[in-house]
N, C-alpha and C positions, 0 to 999 in steps of 0.2 A: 281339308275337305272332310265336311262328317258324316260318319256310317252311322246308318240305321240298328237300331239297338234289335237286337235276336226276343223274339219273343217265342217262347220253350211251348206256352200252349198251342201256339199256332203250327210250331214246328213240328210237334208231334202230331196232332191234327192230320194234317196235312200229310206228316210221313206213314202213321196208319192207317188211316183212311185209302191214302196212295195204294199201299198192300191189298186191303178190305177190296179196293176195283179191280186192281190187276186180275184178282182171284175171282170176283163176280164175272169179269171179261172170259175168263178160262173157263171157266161152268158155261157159260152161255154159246161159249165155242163148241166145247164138246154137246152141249145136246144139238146144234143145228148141225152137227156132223150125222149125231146117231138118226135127228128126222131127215138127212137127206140121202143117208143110206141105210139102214134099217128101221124103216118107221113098220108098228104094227096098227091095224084098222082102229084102234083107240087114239091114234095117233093124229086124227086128221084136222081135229080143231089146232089143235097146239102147231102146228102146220101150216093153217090158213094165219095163228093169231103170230107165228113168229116172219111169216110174208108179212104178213101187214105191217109189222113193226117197223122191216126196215122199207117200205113203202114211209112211214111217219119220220123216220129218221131224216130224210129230203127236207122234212121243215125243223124239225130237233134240232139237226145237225149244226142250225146257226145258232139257236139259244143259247149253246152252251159260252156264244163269243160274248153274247150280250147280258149273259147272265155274270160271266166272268166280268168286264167291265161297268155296271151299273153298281149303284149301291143296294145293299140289301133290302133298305125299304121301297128303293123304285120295283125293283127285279119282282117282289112278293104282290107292290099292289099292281105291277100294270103286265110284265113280261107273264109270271105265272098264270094268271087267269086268260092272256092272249093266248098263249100256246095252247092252255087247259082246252081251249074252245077246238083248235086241230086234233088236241087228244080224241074228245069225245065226238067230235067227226068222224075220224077213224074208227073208231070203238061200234061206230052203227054199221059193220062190216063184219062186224065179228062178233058172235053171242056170248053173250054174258059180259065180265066188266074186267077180263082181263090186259086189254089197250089200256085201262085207265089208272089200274096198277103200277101198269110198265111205267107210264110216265112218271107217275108219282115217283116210281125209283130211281128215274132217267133225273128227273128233276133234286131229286135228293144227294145223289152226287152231283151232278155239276153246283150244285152250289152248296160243295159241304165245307167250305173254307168262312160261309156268311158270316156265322155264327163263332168264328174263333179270333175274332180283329187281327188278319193275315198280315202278314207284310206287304211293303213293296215287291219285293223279289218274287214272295207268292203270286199274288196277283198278276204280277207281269208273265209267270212260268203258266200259270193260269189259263190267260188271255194266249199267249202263244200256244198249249196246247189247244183249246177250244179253234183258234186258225187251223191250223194242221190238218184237227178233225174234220173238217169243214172242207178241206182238200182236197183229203181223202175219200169221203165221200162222193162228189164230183169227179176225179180220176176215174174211180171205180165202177163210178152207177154209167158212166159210157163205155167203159171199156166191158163190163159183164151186158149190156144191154145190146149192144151191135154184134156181137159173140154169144149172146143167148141160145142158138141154134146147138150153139158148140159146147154147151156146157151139161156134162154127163146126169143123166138122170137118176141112175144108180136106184134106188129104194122109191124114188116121188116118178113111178112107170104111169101112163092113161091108164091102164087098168087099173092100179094101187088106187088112182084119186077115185078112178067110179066106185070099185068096189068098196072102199073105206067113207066114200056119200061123202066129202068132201067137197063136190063141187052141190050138194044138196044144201052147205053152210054159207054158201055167199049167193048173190045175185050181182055180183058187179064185178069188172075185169079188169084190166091193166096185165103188165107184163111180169109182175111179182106174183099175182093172184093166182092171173092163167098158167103162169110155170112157175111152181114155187119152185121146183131145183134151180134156177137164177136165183132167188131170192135167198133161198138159205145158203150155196155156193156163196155169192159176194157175201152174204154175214159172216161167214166161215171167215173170211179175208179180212176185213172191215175188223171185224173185233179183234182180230190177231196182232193187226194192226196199230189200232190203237191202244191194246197194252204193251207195246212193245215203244211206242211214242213216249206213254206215260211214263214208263220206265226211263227212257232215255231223260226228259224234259226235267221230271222229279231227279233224276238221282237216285234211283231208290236204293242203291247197294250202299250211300251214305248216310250213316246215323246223324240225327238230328244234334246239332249243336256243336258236331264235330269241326276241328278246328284244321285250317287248310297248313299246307307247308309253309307257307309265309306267317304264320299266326292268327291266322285271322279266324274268327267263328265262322261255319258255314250256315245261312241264315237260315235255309230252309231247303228240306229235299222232302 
């Protein structure tokens, strides 16, 4: 039976890039910790724009499977530009053009493997993170939405949103909008989450090319 040959740019690719999100995942945790417990009246757009995000995430959430499975020039001419269109739907919620941002970065990791001809193993570690995500997201967005009631407000009080004119930044509701402490609480979870997947799926405590007990090259973490 024959094994697929290790290709070293993908490997690494793939193994620093892995790190590069873990660490984008950890930053974005701790600030929807700090906006949902110490947010200051500066604070209220970045509050409405990081609600909305995981309001977008509902549709992201599957991109990342389908981004992972197409090939790179299907994913660029037809998935990028679909999704771009939910982007910039979102984005008309929230002033200025930081929704549009997000995705572009949302978009630039899930498919930072396009551009390094992955492996099989990649891909498939890929395609089953992008599942997982997708999971998770659905566990979470019922279990924090039927429990909304119960989830601490801490810093995001009715008074915090009047007096910081938060609710002067939108015109539209839902249950992310109306209580951002749901929205930024599951992000808290969510993102924790998923570098803690990523890590597990990648491997990431193993070096790239490193060779298993039996001999073998390990193709990719």
């Amino acid at each position: 039976m024959s094994t697929q040959r290790s290709n070293p740019i993908a490997d690494w690719t793939a193994y620093l890039s892995g790190w590069i999100s873990i660490t984008l995942y950890g930053f974005l945790v701790f600030e929807l910790l700090r906006l949902w417990t110490h947010p200051t009246d500066a604070d209220a757009l970045r509050v409405l724009t990081l609600a909305v995000m995981m309001a977008m995430e509902f549709i992201m959430a599957h991109s990342g499977v389908f981004m992972a499975a197409m090939s790179r020039s299907k994913a660029m001419i037809i998935l990028i530009p679909f999704y771009g269109l939910f982007a910039w739907g979102f984005s008309s919620y929230v002033p200025g053009n930081d929704m549009m941002w997000l995705y572009f970065g949302v978009v630039a990791m899930r498919m930072r493997f396009a551009f390094s001809n992955p492996t099989e193993d990649q891909v498939g570690r890929n395609i089953g993170l992008s599942a997982v995500v997708v999971m998770t997201y659905f566990v979470l967005i019922f279990i924090f939405a039927f429990n909304a009631d119960n989830i601490p407000l801490f810093g995001l009080t009715p008074e915090y949103l009047t007096a910081s004119g938060y609710h002067d930044l939108h015109d539209s509701g839902g249950i992310f909008i109306d209580q951002p402490n749901v929205a930024l609480a599951m992000g808290v979870v969510y993102f924790t989450l998923i570098a803690i997947w990523e890590f597990l799926i990648y491997g990431m405590l193993k070096w790239p090319g490193r060779k298993d007990k039996s001999g073998h090259q390990n193709p990719s973490t």
